[in-house]
C-alpha positions as CSV (number, residue, x, y, z in Angstrom):
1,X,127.3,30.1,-158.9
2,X,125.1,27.6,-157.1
3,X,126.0,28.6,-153.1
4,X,122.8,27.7,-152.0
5,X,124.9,24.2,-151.4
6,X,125.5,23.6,-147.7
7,X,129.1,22.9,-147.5
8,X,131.5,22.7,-151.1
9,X,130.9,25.2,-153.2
10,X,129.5,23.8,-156.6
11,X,129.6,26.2,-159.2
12,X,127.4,25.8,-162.5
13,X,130.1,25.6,-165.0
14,X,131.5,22.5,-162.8
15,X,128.7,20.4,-163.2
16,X,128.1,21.1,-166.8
17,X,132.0,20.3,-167.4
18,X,131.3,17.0,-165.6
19,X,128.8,15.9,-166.4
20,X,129.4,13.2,-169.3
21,X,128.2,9.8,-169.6
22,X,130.1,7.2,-167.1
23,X,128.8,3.7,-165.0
24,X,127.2,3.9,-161.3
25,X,130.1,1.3,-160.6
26,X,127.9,-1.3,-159.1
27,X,130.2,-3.8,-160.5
28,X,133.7,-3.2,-162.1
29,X,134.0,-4.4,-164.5
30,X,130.3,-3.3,-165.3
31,X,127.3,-5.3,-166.8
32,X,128.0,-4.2,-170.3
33,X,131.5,-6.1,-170.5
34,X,130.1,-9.4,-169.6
35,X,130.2,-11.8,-172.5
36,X,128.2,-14.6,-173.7
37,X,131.0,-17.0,-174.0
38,X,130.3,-17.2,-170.1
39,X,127.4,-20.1,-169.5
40,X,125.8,-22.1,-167.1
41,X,129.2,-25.0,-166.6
42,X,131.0,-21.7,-166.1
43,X,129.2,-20.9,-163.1
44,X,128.6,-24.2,-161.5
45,X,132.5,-24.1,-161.4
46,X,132.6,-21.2,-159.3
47,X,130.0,-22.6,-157.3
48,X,131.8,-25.7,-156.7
49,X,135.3,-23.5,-156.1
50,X,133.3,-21.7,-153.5
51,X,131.7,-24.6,-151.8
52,X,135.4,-26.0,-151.7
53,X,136.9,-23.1,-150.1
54,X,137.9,-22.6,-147.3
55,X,135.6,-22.0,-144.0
56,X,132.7,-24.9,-144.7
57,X,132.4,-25.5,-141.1
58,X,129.3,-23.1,-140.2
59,X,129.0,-22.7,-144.2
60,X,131.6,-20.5,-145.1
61,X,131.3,-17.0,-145.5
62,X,128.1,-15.0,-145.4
63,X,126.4,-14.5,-148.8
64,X,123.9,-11.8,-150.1
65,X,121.3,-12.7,-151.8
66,X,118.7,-10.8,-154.7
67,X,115.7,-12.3,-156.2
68,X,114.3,-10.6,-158.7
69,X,110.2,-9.8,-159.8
70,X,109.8,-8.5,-162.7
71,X,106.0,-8.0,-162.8
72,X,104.2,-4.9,-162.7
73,X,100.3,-4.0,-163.1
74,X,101.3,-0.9,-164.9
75,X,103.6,0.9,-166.6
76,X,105.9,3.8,-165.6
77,X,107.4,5.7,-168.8
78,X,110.6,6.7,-167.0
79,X,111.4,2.7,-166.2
80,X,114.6,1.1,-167.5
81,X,114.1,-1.7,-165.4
82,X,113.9,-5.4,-166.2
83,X,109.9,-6.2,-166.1
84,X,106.5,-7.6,-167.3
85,X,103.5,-5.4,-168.1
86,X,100.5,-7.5,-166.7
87,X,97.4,-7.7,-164.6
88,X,97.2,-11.5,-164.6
89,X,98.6,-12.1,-161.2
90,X,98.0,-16.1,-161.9
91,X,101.6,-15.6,-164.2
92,X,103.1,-15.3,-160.7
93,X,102.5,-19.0,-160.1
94,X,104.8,-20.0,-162.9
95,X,107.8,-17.8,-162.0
96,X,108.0,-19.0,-158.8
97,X,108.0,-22.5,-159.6
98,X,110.8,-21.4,-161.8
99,X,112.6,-19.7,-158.7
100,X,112.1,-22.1,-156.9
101,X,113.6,-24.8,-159.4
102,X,116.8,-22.1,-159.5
103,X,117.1,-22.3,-155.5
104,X,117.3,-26.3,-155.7
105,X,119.9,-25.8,-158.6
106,X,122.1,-23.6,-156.1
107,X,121.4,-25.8,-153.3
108,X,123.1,-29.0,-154.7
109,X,126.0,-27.3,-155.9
110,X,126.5,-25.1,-152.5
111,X,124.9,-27.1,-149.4
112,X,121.9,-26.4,-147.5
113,X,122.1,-23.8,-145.2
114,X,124.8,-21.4,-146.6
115,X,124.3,-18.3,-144.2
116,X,123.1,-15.5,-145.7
117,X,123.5,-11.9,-144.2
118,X,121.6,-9.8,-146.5
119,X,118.7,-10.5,-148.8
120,X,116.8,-8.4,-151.3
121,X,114.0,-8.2,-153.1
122,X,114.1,-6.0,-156.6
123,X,112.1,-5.6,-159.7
124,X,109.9,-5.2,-161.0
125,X,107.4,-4.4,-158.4
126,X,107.7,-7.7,-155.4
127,X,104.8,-6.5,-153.7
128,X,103.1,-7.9,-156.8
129,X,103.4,-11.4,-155.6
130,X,100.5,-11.9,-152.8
131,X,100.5,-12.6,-149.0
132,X,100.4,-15.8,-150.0
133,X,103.1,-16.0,-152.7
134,X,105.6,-14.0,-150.5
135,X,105.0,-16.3,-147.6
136,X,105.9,-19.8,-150.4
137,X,108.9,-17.4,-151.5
138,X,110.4,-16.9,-148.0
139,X,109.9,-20.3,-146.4
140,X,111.4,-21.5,-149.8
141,X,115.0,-19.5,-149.4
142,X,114.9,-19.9,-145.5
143,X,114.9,-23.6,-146.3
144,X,117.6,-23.7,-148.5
145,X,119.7,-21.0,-146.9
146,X,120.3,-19.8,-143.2
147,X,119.3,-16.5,-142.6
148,X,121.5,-14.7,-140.2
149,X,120.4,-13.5,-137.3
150,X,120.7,-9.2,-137.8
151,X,120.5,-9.9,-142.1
152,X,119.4,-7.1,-143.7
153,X,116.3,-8.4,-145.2
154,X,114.8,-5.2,-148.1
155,X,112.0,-5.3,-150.0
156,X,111.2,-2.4,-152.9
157,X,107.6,-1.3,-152.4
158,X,105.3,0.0,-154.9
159,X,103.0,2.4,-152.4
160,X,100.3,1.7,-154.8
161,X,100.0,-1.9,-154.2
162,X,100.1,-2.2,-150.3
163,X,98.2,-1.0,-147.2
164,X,99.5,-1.2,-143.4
165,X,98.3,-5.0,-143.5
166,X,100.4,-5.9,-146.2
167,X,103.0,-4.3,-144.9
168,X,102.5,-6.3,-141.5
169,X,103.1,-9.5,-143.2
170,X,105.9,-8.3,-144.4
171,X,107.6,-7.4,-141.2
172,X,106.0,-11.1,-140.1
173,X,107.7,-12.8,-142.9
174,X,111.6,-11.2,-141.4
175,X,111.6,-8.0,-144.1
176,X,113.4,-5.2,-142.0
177,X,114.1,-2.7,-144.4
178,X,111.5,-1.1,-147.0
179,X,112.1,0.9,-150.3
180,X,109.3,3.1,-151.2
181,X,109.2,4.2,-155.3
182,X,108.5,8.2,-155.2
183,X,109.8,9.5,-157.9
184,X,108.2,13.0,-157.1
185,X,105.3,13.9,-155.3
186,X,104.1,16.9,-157.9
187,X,100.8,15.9,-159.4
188,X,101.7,17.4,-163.0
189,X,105.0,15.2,-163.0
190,X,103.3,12.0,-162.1
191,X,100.7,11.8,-165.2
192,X,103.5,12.4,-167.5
193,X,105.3,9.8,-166.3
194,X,102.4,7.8,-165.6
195,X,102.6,6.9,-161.9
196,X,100.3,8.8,-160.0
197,X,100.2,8.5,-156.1
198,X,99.6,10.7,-153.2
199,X,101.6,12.1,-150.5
200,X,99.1,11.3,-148.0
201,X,99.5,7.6,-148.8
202,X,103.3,7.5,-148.6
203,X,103.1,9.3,-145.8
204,X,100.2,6.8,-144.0
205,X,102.3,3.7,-145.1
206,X,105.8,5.1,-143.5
207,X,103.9,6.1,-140.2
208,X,102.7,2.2,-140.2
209,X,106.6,0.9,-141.1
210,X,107.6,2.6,-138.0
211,X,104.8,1.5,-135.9
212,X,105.4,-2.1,-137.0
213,X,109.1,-1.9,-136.2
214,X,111.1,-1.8,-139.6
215,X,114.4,-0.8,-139.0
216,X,114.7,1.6,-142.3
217,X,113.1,3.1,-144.8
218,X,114.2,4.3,-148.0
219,X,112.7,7.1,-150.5
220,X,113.4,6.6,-154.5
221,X,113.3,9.8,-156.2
222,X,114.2,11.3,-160.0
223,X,114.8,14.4,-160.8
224,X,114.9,15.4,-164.6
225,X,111.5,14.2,-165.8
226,X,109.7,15.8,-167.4
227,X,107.2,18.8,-165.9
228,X,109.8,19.1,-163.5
229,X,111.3,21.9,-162.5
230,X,113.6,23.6,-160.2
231,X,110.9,25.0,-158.2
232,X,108.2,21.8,-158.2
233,X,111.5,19.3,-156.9
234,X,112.2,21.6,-154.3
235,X,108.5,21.3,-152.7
236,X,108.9,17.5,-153.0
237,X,112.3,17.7,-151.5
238,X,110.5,19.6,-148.3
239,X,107.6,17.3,-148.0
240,X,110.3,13.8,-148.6
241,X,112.6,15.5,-145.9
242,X,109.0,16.1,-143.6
243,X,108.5,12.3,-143.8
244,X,112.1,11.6,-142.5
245,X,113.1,8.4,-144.0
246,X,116.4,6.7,-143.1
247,X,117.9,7.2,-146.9
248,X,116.9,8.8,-149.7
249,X,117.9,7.8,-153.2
250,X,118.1,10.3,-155.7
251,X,118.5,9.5,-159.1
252,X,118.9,11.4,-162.4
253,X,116.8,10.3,-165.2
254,X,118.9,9.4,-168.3
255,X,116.1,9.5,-171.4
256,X,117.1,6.5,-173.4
257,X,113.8,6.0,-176.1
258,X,116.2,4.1,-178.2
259,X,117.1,1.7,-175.6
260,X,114.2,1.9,-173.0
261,X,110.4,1.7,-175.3
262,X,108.8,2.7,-172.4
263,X,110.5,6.3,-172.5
264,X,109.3,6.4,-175.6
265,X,105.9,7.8,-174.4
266,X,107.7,10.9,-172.8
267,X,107.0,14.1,-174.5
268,X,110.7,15.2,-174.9
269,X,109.5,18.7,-175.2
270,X,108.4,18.4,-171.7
271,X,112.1,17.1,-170.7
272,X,113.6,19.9,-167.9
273,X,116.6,22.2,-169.7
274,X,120.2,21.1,-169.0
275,X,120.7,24.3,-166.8
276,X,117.1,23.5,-165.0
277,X,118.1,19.7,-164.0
278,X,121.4,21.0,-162.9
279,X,119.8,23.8,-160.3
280,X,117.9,20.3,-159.5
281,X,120.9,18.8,-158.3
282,X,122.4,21.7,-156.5
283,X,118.4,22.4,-154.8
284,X,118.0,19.2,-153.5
285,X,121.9,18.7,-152.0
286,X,121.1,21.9,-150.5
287,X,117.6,21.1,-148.9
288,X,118.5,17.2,-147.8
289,X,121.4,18.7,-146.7
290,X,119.9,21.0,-144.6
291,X,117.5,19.2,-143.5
292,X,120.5,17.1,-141.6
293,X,120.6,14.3,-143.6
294,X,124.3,13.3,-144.7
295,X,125.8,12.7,-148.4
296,X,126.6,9.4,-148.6
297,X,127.9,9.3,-152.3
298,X,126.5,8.7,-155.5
299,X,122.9,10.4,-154.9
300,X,122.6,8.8,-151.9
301,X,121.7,10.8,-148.4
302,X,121.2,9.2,-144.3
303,X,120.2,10.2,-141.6
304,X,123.8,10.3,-139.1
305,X,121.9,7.2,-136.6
306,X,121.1,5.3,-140.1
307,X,123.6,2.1,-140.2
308,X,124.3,3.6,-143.5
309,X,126.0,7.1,-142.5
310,X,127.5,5.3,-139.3
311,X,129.5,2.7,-142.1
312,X,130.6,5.8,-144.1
313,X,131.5,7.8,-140.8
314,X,133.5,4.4,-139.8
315,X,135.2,3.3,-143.6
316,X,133.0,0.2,-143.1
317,X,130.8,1.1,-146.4
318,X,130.6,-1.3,-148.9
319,X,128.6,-1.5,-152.6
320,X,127.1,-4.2,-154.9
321,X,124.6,-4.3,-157.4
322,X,121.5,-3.1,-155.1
323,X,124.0,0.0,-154.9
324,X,126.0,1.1,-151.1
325,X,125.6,-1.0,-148.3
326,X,126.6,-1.9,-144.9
327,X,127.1,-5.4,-145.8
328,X,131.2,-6.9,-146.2
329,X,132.0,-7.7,-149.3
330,X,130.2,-10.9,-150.1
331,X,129.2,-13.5,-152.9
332,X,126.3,-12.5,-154.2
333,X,123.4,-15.0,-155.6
334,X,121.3,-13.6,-158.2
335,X,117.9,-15.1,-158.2
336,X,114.9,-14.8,-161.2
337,X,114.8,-13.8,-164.6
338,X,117.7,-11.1,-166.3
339,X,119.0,-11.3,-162.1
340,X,123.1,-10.4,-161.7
341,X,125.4,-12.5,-159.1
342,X,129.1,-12.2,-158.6
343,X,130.6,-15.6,-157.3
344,X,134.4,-15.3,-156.5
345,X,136.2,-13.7,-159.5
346,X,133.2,-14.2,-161.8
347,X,129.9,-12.2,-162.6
348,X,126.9,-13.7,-164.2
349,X,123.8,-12.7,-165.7
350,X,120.7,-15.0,-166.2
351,X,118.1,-14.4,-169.5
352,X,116.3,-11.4,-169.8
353,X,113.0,-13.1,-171.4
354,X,110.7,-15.4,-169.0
355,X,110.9,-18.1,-172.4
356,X,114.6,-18.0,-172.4
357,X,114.8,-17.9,-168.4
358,X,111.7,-21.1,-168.0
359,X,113.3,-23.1,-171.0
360,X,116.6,-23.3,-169.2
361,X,115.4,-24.5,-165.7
362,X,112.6,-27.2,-167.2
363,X,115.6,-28.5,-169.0
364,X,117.5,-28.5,-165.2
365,X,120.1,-25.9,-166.4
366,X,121.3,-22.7,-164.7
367,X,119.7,-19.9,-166.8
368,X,122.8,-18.0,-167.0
369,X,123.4,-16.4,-170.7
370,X,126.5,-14.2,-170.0
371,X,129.2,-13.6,-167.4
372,X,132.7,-12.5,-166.9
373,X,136.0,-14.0,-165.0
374,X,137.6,-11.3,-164.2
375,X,141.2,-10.8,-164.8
376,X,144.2,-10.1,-162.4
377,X,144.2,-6.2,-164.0
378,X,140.4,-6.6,-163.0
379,X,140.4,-7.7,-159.6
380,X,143.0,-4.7,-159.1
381,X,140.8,-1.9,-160.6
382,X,138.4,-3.2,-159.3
383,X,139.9,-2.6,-155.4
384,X,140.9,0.8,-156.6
385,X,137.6,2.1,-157.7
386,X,135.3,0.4,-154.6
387,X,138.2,2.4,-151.7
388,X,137.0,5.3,-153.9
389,X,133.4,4.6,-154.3
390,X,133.3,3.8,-150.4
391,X,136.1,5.1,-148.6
392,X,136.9,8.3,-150.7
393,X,140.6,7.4,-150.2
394,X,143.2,5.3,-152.4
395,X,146.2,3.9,-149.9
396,X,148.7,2.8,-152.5
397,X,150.5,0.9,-149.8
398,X,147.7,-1.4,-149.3
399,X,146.9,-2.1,-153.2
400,X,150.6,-2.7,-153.2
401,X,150.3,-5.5,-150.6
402,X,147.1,-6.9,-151.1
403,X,148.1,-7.3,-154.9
404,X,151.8,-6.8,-155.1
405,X,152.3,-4.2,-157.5
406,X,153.7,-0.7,-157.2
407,X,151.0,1.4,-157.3
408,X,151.9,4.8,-158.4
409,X,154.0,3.1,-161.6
410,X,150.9,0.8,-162.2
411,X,148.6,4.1,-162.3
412,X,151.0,6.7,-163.5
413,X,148.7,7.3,-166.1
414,X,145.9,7.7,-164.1
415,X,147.6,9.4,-161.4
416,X,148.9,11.8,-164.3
417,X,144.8,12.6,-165.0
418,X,143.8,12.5,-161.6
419,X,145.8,16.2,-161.6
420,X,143.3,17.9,-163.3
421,X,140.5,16.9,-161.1
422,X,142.7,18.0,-157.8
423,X,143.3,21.4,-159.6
424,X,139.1,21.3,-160.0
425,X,139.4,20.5,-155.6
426,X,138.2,17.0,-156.0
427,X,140.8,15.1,-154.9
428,X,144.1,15.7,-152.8
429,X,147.2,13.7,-153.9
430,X,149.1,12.6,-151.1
431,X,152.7,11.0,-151.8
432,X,151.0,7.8,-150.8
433,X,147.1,8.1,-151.5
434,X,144.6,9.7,-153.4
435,X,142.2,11.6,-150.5
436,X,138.9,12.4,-152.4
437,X,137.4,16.1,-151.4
438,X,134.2,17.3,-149.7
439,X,133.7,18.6,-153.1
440,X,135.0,15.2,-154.8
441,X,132.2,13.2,-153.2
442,X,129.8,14.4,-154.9
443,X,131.6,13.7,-158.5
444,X,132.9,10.2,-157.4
445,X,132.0,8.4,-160.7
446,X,134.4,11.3,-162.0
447,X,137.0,10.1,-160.1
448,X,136.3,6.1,-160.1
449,X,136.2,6.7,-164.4
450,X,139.8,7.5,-164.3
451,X,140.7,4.0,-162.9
452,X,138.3,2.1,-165.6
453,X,140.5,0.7,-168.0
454,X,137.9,-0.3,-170.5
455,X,136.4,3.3,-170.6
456,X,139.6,5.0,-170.9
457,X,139.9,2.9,-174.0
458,X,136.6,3.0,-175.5
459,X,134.9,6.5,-176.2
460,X,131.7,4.9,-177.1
461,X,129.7,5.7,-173.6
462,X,126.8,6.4,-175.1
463,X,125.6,3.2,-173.2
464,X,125.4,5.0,-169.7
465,X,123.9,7.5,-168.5
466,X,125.3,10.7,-167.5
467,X,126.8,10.9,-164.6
468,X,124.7,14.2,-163.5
């Protein structure tokens, strides 16, 4: 049994039980069920419907914005990400005449000056772009869009590529929030996944964020690569927790060679056992726990003052594709090359290559290649599983009024499965709701899988990662 755990009891033959393949629900329905029948005249439709809508006065409601940069200048073996391999930083100048060419696109079908209350940028590695670069990026989207005043404005960081001067132009350009890639501070780790950088410089650049006023900072880490163990995670759990950023992501490492080529560098043998990256889990919960940070869900952890924890203390917490947020649930505009945006009851993705993604802006097209309009079985799964995902609690009286049907007929099925996870003390069914646990929080893709109608009808979820 695993009691080192601050707070539910995990036990080891629980998380091996659960732990099977499932989605991060970043999207329901997710990524994988978009189709390609979904195209460009498909979105400018939803972009018209929206700029129709109600609420134009003071353009409408707020969006969210991500732009994605897929360039790095080397590579990492664990990455699944969308990206480009290069140390020609001149290939920047072409993408961004290409972003900006997407922004005008956006701009005749929505208005200038759509508000925008939160704005990210992904990758990739952004910090790839120069001073320079970053500063034609921003006054671009600030032109075309109105930037709220109190947005959250993120940036991911690579620590390698930026020094406390860099990181003052960002804070001068409006970025408020950083992400700093980790991964894991053990020296042994980071040559085998090829991403070698020093504690002592993560630790410099978050002093500096704090000097120069950012609001937040966030720590990406991974646990289940390889050379890791029990024992080396826990040190870098202590000396993450010593830095004391806002969040802290914590992600498990799902070794796809097949899919992902650059895995396919990994020694396998070197992989952590199935029982190891399990005492991972437990280790960390327990030490970021202790260390007084607070479980948000889905690997995430806040400090209690972050806006994040306050949100989740106040059932004001929210999730998109950059994963939980304090944001309302918004459009989202999904800028750059393989980039994801949900517009109304639609989802789109643009191409994955730079050729496919260039060809379809010189030729004044939206580069979307695939999408979904989601159904009115959709829209309400899609209700269900985000209360779950962010509130931990199902009200069936407000699914019934919000999309007039009775809920415990609807999910009768579901509610009939959801039995053996209350017997496991991960949820409580109430006459009228589903409460989720303590314990239940920290399996909530185990509870949001049993309200995914396309799972429950296809077994083959070989396509996601496990869910531990």
């Amino acid at each position: 049994m695993l009691t080192e755990t601050i707070g539910p009891v995990i036990t080891e033959e629980l998380l091996r039980r659960l732990d099977v393949a499932g989605p991060r629900y970043t999207s329901y329905p997710t990524a994988d069920r978009f189709v390609d029948a979904f195209g460009p005249a498909d979105y400018i439709q939803a972009l018209q419907q929206r700029s129709q809508g109600p609420g134009l006065i003071g353009g409408g409601s707020p969006l969210s914005v991500y732009v994605h940069i897929p360039f790095c200048e080397s590579l990492c073996y664990y990455c699944a990400c969308n990206k480009v391999v290069t140390k020609h930083h001149e290939r920047a100048t072409e993408y961004l005449d290409a972003l900006e060419r997407e922004i005008d696109l956006h701009v005749a079908q929505l208005g200038r000056g759509r508000p925008v209350s939160q704005l990210h940028f992904g990758g990739g590695t952004p910090t790839f772009l120069s001073d320079a670069e970053l500063t034609r990026l921003m006054g671009k989207l600030r032109d075309a869009f109105r930037v709220a005043p109190g947005a959250e404005t993120s940036i991911e960081v690579d620590p390698r590529t930026v020094d406390e001067a860099r990181l003052q132009h960002l804070a001068s350009l409006g970025f408020n929030r950083l992400s700093f890639g980790v991964q894991d501070f053990d020296p042994a780790v980071q040559q085998a996944v090829h991403r070698v950088q020093s504690r002592e410089s993560v630790a410099a650049l978050m002093t500096a964020a704090r000097r120069l006023g950012f609001e937040s900072t966030n720590v990406d880490l991974i646990y289940g690569l390889p050379r890791q163990s029990p024992e080396s995670l826990a040190r870098t759990v202590q000396q993450v927790a010593d830095l004391r950023p806002e969040r802290i992501a914590l992600y498990s490492y799902a070794h796809l060679p097949a899919r992902f080529k650059p895995q396919r560098r990994i020694d396998a043998t070197a992989l952590p056992k199935p029982e190891d990256k399990l005492r991972m889990l437990s280790g960390a919960i327990a030490g970021f726990v202790g260390h007084g940070y607070q479980y948000i869900g889905m690997d995430h952890f806040a400090l209690p003052g972050d806006a994040l924890a306050a949100a989740k203390r106040q059932g004001r917490l929210h999730r998109n594709f950059q994963g939980y947020s304090t944001q309302p649930d918004c459009d989202l505009i999904g800028l750059g090359v393989s980039a994801i945006g949900r517009i109304g009851a639609t989802y789109s993705q643009n191409a994955k290559t730079l050729t496919e993604y260039y060809d379809a802006l010189q030729q004044g097209q939206f580069p979307v290649v695939r999408g979904l309009a989601l159904t009115r079985d959709d829209l309400l799964r899609r209700a269900v599983i985000m209360a779950i995902m962010c509130q931990g609690r199902l009200d069936f009286e407000s699914v019934a009024l919000a999309h007039l049907v009775e809920p415990k007929q609807y999910f009768a099925n579901e509610l009939e499965q959801l039995r053996r996870l209350e017997q496991d003390g991960l949820v409580e069914l109430e006459p009228e709701a589903v409460q989720v646990t303590p314990l239940g929080w920290y399996f909530i893709r185990s509870v949001a899988m049993v309200f995914d109608r396309h799972l429950q009808a296809d077994r083959a979820r070989e396509r996601f990662s496990r869910i531990i």
